[in-house]
C-alpha positions as CSV (number, residue, x, y, z in Angstrom):
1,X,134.6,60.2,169.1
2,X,137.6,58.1,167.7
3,X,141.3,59.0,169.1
4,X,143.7,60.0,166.4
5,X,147.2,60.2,166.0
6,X,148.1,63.7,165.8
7,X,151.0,64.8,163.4
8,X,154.4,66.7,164.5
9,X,155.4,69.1,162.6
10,X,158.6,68.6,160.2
11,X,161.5,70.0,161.5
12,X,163.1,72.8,158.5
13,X,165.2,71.0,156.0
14,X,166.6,70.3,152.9
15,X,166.8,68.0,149.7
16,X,169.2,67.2,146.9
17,X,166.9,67.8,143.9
18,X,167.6,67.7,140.4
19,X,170.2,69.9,139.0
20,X,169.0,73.1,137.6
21,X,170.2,74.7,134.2
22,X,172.3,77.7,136.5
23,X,176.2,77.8,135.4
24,X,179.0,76.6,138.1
25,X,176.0,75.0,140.2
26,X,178.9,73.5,142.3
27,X,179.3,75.6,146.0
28,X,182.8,76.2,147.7
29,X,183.1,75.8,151.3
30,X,184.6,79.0,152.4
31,X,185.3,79.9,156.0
32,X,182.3,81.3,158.0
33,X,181.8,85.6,158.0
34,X,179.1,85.0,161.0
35,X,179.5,83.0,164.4
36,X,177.2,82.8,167.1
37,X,178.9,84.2,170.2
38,X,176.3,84.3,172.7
39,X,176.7,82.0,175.5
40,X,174.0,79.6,176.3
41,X,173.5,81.7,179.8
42,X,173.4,85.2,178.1
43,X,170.4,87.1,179.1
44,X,168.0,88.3,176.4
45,X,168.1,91.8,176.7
46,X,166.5,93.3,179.6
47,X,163.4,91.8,181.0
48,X,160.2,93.5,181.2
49,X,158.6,94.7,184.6
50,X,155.6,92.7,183.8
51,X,158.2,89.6,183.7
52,X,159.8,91.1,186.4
53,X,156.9,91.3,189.0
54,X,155.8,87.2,187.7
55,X,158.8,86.3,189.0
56,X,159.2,88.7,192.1
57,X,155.7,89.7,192.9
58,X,153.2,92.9,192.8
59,X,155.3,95.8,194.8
60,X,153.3,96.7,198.1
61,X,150.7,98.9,198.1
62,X,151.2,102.5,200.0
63,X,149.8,103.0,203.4
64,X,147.4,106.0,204.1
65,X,147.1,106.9,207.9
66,X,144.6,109.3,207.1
67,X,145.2,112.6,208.1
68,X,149.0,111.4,209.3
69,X,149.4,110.7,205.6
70,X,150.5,108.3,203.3
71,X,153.6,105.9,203.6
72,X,155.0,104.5,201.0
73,X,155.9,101.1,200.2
74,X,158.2,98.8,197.9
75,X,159.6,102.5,197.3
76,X,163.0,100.7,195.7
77,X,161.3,98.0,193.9
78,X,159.2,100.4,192.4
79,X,161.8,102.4,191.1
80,X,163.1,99.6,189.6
81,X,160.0,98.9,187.5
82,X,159.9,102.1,186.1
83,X,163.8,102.5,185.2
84,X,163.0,99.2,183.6
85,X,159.7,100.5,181.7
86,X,161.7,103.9,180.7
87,X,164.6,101.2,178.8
88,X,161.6,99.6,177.2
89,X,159.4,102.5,176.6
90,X,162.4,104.0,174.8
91,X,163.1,101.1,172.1
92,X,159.3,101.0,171.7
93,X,159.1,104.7,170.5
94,X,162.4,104.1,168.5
95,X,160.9,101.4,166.7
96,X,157.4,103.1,165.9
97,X,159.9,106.1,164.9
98,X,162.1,103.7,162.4
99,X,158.6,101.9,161.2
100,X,157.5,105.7,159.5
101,X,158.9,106.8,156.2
102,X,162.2,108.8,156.2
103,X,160.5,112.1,155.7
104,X,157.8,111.7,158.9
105,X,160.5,110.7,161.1
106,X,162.1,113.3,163.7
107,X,165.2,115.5,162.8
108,X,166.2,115.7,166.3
109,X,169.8,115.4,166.9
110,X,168.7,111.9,168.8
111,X,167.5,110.2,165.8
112,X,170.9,109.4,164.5
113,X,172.4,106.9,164.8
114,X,174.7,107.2,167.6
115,X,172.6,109.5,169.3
116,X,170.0,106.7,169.3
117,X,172.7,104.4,171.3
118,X,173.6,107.1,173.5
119,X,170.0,108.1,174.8
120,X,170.0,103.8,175.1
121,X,172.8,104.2,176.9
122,X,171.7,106.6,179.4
123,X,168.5,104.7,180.1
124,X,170.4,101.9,180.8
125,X,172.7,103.7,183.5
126,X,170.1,105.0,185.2
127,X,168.3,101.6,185.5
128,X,171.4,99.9,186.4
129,X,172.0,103.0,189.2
130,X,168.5,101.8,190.8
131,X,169.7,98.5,190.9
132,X,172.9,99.4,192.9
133,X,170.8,101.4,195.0
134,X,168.4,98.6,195.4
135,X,171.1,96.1,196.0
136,X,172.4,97.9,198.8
137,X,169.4,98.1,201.1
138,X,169.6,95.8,204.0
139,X,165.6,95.1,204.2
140,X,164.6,94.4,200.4
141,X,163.7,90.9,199.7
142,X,163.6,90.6,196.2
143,X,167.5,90.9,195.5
144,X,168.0,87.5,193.5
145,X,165.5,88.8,191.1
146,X,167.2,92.5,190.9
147,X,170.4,91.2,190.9
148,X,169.4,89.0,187.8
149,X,167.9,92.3,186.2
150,X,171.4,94.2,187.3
151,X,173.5,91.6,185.2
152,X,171.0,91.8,182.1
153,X,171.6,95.5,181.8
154,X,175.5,95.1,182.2
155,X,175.5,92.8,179.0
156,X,173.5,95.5,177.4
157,X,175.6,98.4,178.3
158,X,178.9,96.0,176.8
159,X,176.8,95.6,173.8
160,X,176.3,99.3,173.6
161,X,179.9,99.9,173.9
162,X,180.7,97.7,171.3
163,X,178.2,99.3,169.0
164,X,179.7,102.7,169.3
165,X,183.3,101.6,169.2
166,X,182.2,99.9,165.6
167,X,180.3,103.6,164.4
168,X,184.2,104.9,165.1
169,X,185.9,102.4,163.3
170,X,183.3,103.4,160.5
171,X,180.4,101.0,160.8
172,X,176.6,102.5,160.4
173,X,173.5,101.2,161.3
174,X,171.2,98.8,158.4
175,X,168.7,101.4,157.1
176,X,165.3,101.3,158.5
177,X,166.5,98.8,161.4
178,X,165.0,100.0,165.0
179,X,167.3,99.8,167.8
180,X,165.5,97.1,169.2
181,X,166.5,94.6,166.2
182,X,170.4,95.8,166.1
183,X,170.5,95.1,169.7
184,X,168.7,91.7,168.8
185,X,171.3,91.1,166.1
186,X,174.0,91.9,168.4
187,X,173.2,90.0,171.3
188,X,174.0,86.8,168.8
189,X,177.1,88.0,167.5
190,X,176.7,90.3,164.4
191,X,178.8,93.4,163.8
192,X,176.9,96.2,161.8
193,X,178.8,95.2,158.7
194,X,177.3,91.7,159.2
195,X,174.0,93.0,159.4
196,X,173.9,95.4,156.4
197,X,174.0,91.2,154.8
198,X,170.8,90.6,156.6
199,X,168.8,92.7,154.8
200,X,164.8,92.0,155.5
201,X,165.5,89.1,158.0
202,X,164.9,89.6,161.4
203,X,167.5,88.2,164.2
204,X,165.8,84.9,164.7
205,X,165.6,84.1,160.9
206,X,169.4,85.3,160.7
207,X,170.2,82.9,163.7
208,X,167.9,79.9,161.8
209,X,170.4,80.8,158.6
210,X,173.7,80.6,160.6
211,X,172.4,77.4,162.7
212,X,171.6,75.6,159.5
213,X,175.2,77.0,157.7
214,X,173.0,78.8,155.0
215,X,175.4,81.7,155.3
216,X,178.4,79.5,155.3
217,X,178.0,79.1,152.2
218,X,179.2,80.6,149.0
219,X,178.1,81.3,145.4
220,X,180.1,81.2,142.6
221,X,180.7,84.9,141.0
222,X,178.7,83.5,137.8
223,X,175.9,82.0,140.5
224,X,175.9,85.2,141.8
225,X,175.8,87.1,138.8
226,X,172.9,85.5,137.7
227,X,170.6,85.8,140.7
228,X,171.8,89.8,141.2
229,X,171.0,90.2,137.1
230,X,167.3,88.5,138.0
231,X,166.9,90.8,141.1
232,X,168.0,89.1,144.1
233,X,170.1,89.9,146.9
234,X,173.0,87.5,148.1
235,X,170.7,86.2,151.0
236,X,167.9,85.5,148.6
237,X,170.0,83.9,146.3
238,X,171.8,81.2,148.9
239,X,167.9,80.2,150.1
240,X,167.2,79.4,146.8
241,X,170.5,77.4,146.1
242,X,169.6,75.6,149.7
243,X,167.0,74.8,149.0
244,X,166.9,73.8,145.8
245,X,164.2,75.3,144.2
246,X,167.0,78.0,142.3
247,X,166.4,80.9,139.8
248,X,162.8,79.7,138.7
249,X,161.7,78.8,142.0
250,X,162.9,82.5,143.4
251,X,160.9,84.2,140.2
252,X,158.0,82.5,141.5
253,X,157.9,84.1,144.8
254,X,158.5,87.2,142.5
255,X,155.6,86.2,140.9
256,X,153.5,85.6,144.2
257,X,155.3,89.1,145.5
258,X,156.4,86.4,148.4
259,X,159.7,87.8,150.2
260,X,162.3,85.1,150.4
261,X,163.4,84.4,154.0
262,X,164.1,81.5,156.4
263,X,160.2,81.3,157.2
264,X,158.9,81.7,153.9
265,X,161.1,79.6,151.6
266,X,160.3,76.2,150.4
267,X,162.0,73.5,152.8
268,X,159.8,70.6,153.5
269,X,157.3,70.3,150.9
270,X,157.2,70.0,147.6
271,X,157.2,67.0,144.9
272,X,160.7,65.5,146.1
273,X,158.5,64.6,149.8
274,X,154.9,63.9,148.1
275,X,153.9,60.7,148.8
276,X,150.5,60.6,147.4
277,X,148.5,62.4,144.6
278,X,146.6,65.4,145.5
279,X,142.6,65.0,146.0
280,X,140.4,67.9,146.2
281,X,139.2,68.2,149.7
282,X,136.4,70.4,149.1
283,X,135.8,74.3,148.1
284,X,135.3,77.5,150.4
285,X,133.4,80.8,149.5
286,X,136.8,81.5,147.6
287,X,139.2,78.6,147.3
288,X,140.2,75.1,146.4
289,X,142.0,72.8,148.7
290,X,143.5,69.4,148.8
291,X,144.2,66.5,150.3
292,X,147.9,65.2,150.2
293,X,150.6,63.0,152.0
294,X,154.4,64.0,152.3
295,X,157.4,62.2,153.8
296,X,159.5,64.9,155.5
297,X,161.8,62.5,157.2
298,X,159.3,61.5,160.6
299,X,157.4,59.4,159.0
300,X,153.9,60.2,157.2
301,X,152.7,63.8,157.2
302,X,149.0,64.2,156.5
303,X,148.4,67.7,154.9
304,X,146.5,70.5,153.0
305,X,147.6,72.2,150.1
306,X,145.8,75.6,149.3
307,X,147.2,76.7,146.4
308,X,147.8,80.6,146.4
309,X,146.3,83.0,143.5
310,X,149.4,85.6,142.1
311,X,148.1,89.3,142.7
312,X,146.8,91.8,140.0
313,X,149.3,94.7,139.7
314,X,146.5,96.5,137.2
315,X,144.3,96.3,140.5
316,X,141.4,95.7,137.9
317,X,140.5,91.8,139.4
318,X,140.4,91.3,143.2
319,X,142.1,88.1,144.4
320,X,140.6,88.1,148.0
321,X,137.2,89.0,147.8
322,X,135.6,88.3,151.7
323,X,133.9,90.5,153.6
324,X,136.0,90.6,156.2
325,X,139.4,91.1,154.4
326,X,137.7,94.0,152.7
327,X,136.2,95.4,156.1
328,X,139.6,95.1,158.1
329,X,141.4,97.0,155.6
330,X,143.4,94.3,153.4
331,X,144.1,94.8,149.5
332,X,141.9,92.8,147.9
333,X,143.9,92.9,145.1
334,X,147.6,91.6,147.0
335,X,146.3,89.9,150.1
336,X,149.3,88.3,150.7
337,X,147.4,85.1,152.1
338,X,150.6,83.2,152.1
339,X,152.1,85.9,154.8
340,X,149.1,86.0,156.8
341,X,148.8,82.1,157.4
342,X,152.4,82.0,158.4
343,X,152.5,84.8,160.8
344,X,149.1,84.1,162.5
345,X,151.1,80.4,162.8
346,X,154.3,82.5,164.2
347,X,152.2,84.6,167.0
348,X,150.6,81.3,167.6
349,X,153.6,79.9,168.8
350,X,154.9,83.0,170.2
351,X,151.9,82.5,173.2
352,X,152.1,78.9,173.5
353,X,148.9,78.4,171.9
354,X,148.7,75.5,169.9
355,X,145.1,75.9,168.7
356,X,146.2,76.7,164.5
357,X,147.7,73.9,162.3
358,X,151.8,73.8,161.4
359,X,152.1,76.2,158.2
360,X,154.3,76.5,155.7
361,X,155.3,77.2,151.7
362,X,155.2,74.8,149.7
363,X,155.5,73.7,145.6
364,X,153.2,71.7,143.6
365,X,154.8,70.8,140.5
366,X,158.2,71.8,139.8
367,X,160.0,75.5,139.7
368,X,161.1,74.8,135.8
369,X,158.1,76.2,134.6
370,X,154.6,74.8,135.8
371,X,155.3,75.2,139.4
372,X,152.7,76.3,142.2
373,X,153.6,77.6,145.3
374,X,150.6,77.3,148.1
375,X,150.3,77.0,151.6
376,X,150.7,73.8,153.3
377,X,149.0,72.9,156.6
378,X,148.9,70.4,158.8
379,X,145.6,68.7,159.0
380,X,142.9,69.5,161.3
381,X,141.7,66.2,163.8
382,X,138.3,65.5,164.4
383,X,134.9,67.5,163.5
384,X,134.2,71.0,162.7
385,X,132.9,72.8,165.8
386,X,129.1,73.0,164.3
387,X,129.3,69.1,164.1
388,X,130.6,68.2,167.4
389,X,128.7,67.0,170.0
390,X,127.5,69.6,172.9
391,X,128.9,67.3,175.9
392,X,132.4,68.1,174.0
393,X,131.7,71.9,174.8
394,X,131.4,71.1,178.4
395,X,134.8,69.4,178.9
396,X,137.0,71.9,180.7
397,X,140.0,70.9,178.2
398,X,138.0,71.9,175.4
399,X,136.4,75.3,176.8
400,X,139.8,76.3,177.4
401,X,141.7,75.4,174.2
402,X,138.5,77.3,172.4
403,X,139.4,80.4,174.6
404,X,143.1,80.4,173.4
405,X,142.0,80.1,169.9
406,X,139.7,83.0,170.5
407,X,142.5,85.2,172.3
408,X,144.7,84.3,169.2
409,X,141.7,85.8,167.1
410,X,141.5,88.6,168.5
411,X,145.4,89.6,168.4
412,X,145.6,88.6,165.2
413,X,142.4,90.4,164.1
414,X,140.4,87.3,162.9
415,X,137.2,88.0,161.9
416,X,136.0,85.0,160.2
417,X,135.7,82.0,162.9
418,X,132.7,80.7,162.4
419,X,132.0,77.1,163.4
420,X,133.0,75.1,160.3
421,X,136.7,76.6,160.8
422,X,137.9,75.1,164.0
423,X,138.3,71.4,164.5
424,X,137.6,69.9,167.9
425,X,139.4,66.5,168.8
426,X,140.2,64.4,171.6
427,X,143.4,63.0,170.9
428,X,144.7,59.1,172.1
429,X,146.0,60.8,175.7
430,X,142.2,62.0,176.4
431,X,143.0,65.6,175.5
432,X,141.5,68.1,173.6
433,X,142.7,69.7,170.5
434,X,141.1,72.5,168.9
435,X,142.1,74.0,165.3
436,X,141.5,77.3,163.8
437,X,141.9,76.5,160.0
438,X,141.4,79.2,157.2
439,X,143.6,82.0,158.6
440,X,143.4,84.3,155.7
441,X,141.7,86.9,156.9
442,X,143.4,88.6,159.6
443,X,145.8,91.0,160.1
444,X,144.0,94.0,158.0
445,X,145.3,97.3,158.9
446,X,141.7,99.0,159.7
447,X,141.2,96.8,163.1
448,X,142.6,97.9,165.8
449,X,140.4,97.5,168.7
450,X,140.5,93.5,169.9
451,X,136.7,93.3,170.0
452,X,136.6,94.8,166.5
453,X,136.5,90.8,165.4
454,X,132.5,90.5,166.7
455,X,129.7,90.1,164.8
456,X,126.7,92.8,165.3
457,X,123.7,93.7,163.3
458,X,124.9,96.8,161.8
459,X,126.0,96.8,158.1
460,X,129.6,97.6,159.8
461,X,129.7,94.7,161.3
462,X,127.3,92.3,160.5
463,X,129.6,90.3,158.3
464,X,131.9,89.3,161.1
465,X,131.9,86.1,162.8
466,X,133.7,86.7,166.1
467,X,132.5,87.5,169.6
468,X,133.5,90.0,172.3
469,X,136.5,89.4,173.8
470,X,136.0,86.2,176.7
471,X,134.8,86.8,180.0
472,X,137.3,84.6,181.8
473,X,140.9,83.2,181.0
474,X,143.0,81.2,183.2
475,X,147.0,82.7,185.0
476,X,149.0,81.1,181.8
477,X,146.7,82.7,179.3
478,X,147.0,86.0,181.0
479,X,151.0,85.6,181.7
480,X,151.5,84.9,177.5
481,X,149.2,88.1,176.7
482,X,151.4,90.2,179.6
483,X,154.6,88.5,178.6
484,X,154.5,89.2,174.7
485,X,155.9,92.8,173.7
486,X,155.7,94.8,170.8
487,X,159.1,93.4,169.3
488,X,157.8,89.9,170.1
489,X,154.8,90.6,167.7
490,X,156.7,92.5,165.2
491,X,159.0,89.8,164.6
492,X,156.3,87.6,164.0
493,X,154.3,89.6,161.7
494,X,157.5,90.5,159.8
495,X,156.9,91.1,155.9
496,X,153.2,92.6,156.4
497,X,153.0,96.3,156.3
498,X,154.1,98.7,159.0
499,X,150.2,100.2,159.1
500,X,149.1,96.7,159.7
501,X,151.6,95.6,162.5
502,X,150.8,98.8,164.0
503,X,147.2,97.8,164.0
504,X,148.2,94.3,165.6
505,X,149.9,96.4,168.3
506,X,147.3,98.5,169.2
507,X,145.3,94.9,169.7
508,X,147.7,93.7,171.7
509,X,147.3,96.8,174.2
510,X,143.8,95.9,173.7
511,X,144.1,92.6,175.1
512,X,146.3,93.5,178.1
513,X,143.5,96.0,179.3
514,X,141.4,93.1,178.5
515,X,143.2,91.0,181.1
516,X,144.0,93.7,183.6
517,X,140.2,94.5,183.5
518,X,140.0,90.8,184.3
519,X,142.2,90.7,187.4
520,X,140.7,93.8,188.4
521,X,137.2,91.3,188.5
522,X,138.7,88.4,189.5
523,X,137.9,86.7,186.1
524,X,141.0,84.9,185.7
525,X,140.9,81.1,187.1
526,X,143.6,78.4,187.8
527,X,144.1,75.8,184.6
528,X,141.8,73.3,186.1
529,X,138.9,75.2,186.8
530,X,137.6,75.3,183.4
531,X,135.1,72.4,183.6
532,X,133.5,74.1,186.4
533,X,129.6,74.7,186.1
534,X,129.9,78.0,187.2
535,X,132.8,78.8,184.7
536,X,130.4,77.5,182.2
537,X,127.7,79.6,182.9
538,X,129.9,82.7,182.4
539,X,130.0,81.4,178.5
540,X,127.5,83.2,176.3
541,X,126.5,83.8,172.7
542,X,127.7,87.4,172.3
543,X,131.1,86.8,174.9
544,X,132.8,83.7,173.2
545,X,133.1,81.2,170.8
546,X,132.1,78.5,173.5
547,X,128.7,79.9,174.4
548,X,127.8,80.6,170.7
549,X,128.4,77.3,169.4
550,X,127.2,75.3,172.4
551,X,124.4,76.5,172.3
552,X,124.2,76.2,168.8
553,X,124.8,72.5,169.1
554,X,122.7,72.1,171.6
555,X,119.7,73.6,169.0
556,X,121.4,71.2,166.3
557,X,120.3,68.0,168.6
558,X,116.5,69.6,169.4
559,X,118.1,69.7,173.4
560,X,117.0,72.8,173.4
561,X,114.3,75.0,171.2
């Protein structure tokens, strides 16, 4: 198979475009309202246990002496762990709490907002009490890794402080934020006044805003006027200036029922970057792609526009009309495609898995009337799986980029990878590369068990195309799936609906019992062990995307009958 040369990703920016017809289009610098404040060596919160124990090690096991009775080991490290779970645990049910409507949410005294802090607040001196305690024993040997732990929570409990002393000077929490993202918002430097401006970005897309002086900028009072008279907020409204696309370009989105953040607005492609004319590259069961070329700065950027289909408010004409979708629980009349592509891309790169192409928004045409917005991917390398060649399928590079692209399926609830929607490549270093393209149907709020993705013969789920969740994965698979929490995922599912994050998080519990099932069996192998003949043997049609289509492939060239 040929070697190609694979294409990075643009970095985000922006492009003097034609002037729109807006009023006062010209922008007045104007001194800063946010600042990043975190030092480069600030600690992100409060590690995990999980994180914890990959950096320290598994506490001992206790000792039974029969009927002299059990001694107990790692007592103080153990501690630890759990003072550290009981921080966690409590944002985790504070952000479930914050995700229901108002009226379903608890009335107890805790649920305010300063009650909130304070319960935070006493989490956080218990767990720093067990480090003190832990600190001062003269026989434990992990205190470089507790005494890390001990300064994260000291940075929290400042933050804390500084929270409250804000509530006293009159400052309230952002409605519907969880505890989790104010700390998150904090930790880079926003006061709660700063943040009631954020509204609908998460902390990283605020910090994206700040880092690229979106919010150093300023509109006009007539700018403004105009955007707030159309509907959008101040946030909304600089995007749109920044990027250029303006007032139409923002009723678009409207149009689309898009939300207008950091990760969703226009920025790299659109006609100002389009090198080429658009070819059709060929039909699916339900849309129309094409071929086109952009110049984003790095040089030529080979792509795929899929150009997205408005939904029907009257609910009369469905706009998604798969199997899947329908099965998993997504509205077949708002899919929001556009949303799922992008955050399946965002969890993607949340694990380190590189297995689904660069996604983005673009426009096709221009936002003065005429314009399209669709999704624009990177393309694919190489052949569709149910082309490639079987030998492929026993390369150990390839069996385990198909595995991560599997484990991304099944976190991300992607029921539809059949064999002509992944790309297999080698690229010109000798390595694999393996694509999962058409990511439109995921994320539905009705899956929440992992394994829900595989086919059977029932007429509940004989329309998927997945497998059963893989019966091996290597240490840095299974350290992503430990490492990733429940904020991690939220903030990259952020814009879907709370029923279908909490779906994804029930999948992601799914997966860690998945892996800790896996340890308990000894399933999980070193990176280089993939192209092992016993590894390969463990690959099967109903277990994994590997065994289904090598065999397949293997049918396909009459090797076997």
């Amino acid at each position: 198979m040929a070697s190609f040369k694979p294409t990075v990703p643009p970095k985000p920016k922006t492009f003097d475009r034609a002037p729109q017809p807006l009023p006062g289009r010209n922008v007045e610098p104007r001194t800063p309202d946010y600042r990043l404040t975190r030092a480069a060596e600030r600690a992100p919160g409060v590690e995990t246990s999980a994180t914890l124990k990959g950096r320290a090690g598994d506490p001992k096991a206790d000792k039974s002496f029969g009927i002299f009775g059990v001694h107990k080991m790692s007592t103080g490290y153990k501690d630890m762990l759990a003072k550290m779970d009981d921080v966690h645990q409590f944002l985790s049910d504070d952000a479930h709490e914050m995700s229901m409507p108002p009226h379903y949410r608890s009335p107890i005294k805790s649920y305010t907002d300063s009650g909130r802090l304070h319960e935070l607040e006493n989490n956080l001196d218990f767990a720093l009490a067990s480090a003190n305690k832990y600190m001062k024993g003269s026989s434990h040997s992990h205190k470089t890794e507790i005494g890390q732990v001990r300064e994260q929570i000291k940075a929290e409990q400042k933050l804390v402080e500084s929270l409250l002393s804000q509530m006293k000077k009159g400052g309230t929490f952002p409605p519907d934020r969880s505890l989790s993202e104010i700390m998150d918002f904090a930790r880079l430097g926003f006061t709660l006044d700063n943040m009631h401006d954020l509204h609908g970005l998460t902390p990283d897309q605020a910090r994206h805003m700040v880092e690229n002086n979106l919010l150093d900028r300023n509109l006009t009072p007539t700018q403004l006027k105009t955007y707030s008279d159309a509907g959008f907020n101040r946030g909304e409204a600089i995007l749109l200036e920044k990027s250029g696309i303006g007032l139409e370009g923002g009723l678009l989105y409207r149009k689309m029922d898009i939300p207008i953040r950091p990760d969703t607005i226009v920025t790299s492609f659109d006609d100002t970057t389009r090198t080429s004319g658009m070819t059709k590259l060929g039909s699916g069961a339900f849309n129309t792609v094409y071929s086109v070329d952009y110049d984003t700065g790095g040089g030529d950027y080979s792509a795929v526009f899929k150009p997205l289909s408005p939904p029907d408010p009257t609910r009369t004409t469905k706009v998604e009309k798969g199997w899947v979708a329908a099965r998993t629980g997504i509205d077949p009349y708002n899919p929001q495609i556009a949303l799922r592509n992008v955050a399946t891309c965002a969890v993607a790169k949340k694990l380190g898995f590189d297995v689904v192409p660069h996604t983005e928004i673009g426009l096709r045409g221009t936002s003065m009337g005429g314009g399209e917005l669709g999704i624009v991917m990177s393309r694919a390398p190489g052949d569709p799986a149910a082309k490639t060649d079987p030998k492929l399928f026993e390369r150990g590079d390839v069996r385990r980029e198909i595995v991560k692209l599997q484990l991304l399926d099944h976190l991300v609830g992607q029921g539809d990878r059949h064999g002509n929607n992944y790309f297999i490549a080698i690229d010109k270093n000798g390595q694999a590369v393996v694509t999962g393209i058409d990511n439109d149907q995921c994320l539905g709020k009705d899956l929440h068990d992992p394994n829900g993705i595989a086919q059977g013969t029932s007429p509940l789920d004989k329309g998927f195309r997945g497998r059963k969740m893989p019966p091996l994965v290597d240490t840095d698979m299974a350290d992503m799936i430990r490492g990733m929490t429940d904020t991690d995922l939220a903030d990259c599912l952020k814009g879907l609906k709370p029923e279908e994050i909490r779906a994804a998080k029930d999948r992601l519990v799914g997966l860690k019992v998945h892996v800790a099932d896996l340890q308990m069996k000894n399933r999980i192998i070193k990176p280089d062990q993939w192209g092992q003949d016993w590894v390969g043997a463990e690959f099967r049609n109903e277990n994994s995307y590997v065994g289904r289509d090598y065999e397949r492939a293997l049918q396909r060239t009459n090797q076997i009958i």
